[in-house]
C-alpha positions as CSV (number, residue, x, y, z in Angstrom):
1,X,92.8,86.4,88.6
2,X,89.5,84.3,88.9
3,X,88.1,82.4,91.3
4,X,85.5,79.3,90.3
5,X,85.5,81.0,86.6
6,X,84.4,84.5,87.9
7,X,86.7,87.3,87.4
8,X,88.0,89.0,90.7
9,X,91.0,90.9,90.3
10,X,92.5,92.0,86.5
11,X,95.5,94.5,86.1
12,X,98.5,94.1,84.1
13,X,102.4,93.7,86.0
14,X,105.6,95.2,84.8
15,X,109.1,95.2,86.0
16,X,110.5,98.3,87.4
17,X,113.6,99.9,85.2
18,X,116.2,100.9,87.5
19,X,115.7,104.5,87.8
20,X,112.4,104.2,89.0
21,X,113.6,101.0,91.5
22,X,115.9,103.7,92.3
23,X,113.3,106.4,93.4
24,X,111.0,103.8,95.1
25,X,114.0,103.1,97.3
26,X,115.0,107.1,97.8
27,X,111.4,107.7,98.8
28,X,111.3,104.7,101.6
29,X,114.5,106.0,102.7
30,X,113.8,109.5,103.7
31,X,110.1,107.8,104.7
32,X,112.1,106.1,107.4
33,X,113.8,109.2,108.4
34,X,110.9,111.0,109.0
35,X,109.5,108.7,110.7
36,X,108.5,110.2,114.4
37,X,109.2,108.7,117.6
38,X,106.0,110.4,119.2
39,X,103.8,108.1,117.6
40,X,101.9,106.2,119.7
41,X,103.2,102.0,119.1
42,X,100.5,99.9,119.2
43,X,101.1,95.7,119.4
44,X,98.8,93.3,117.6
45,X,96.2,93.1,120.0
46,X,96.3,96.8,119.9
47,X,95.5,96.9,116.3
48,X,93.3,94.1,115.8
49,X,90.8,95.3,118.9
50,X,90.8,99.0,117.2
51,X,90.4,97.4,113.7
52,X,87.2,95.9,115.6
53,X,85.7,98.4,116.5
54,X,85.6,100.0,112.7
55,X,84.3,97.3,111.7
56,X,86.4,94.9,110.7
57,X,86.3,91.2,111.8
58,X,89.8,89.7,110.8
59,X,90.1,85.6,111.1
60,X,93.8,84.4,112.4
61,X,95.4,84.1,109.1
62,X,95.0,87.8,108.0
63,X,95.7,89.2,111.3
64,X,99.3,89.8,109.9
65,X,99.9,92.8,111.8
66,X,103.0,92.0,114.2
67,X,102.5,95.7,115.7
68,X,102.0,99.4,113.8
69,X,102.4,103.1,115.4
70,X,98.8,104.9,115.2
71,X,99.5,106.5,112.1
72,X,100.0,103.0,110.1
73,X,103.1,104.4,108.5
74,X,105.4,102.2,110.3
75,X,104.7,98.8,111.5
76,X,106.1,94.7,111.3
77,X,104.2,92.5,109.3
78,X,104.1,88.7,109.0
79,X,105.4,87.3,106.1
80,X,104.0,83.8,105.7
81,X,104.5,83.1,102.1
82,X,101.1,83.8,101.2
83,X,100.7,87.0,98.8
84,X,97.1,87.2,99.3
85,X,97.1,87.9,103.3
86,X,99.9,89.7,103.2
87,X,99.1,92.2,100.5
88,X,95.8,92.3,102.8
89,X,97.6,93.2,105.6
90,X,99.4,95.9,103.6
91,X,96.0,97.3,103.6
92,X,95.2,96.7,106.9
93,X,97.7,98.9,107.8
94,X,96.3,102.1,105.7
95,X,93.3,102.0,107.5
96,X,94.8,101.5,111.0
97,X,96.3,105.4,110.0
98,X,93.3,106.8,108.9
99,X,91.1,109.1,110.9
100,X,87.6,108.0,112.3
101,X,86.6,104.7,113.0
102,X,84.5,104.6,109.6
103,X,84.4,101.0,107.7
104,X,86.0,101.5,104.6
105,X,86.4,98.7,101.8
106,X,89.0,99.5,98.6
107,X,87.2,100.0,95.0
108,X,90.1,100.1,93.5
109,X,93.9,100.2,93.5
110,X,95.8,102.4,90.8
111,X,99.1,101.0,91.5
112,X,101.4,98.5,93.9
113,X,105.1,98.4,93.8
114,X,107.2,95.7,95.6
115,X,110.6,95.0,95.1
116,X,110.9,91.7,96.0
117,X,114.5,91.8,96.8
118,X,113.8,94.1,99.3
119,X,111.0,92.3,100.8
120,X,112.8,89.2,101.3
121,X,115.8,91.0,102.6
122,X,113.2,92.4,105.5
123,X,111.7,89.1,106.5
124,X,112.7,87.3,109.4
């Protein structure tokens, strides 16, 4: 991907084969399960305002957080047909789970997977 000729992003993209579509699905599954009910639910203001005070100054279109618990492991996010903030977002939602209130910026990402079935099937 570039951006007025300059290189920003590069990677390659694959399609998953079903067995490992298969896993990825498995894996969210018991996620989900384990997911506890004695973490704290925070709403967007919640997030945004602690996102703040790390750091991080979010304008309105990548506040995409709809609301998170305080581990970051289980939230709503707003799909707006933009890739870009939501994938952002996605991130967003990493740091609201990790400890401190440290600013931390991503170097690098080894991998993303998105079934895209699945993701549409969760918007609404």
């Amino acid at each position: 991907v570039s951006e007025n000729g300059n290189l920003v992003v590069s990677g390659k993209m694959s399609i998953l084969e079903d067995t490992a579509l298969h896993s990825l699905h498995n894996s969210k599954s018991q996620q989900a399960a384990q997911n506890s009910d004695s973490k704290l639910k925070l709403d967007a203001h919640d997030v945004y305002k602690e996102l703040r005070l790390r750091g991080y100054d979010y304008g309105k279109a990548f506040q995409g957080i709809l609301e998170s618990n305080n581990a970051g492991d289980s939230g709503k996010l707003e799909w707006t047909g933009n890739w870009v903030t939501f994938l952002d977002t996605m991130l967003q939602m990493i740091v609201v789970g990790l400890p401190g209130r440290n600013l931390r910026l991503p170097t690098r990402i080894r991998s993303v997977c998105i079934d895209p079935v699945s993701q549409l099937d969760k918007v609404f």
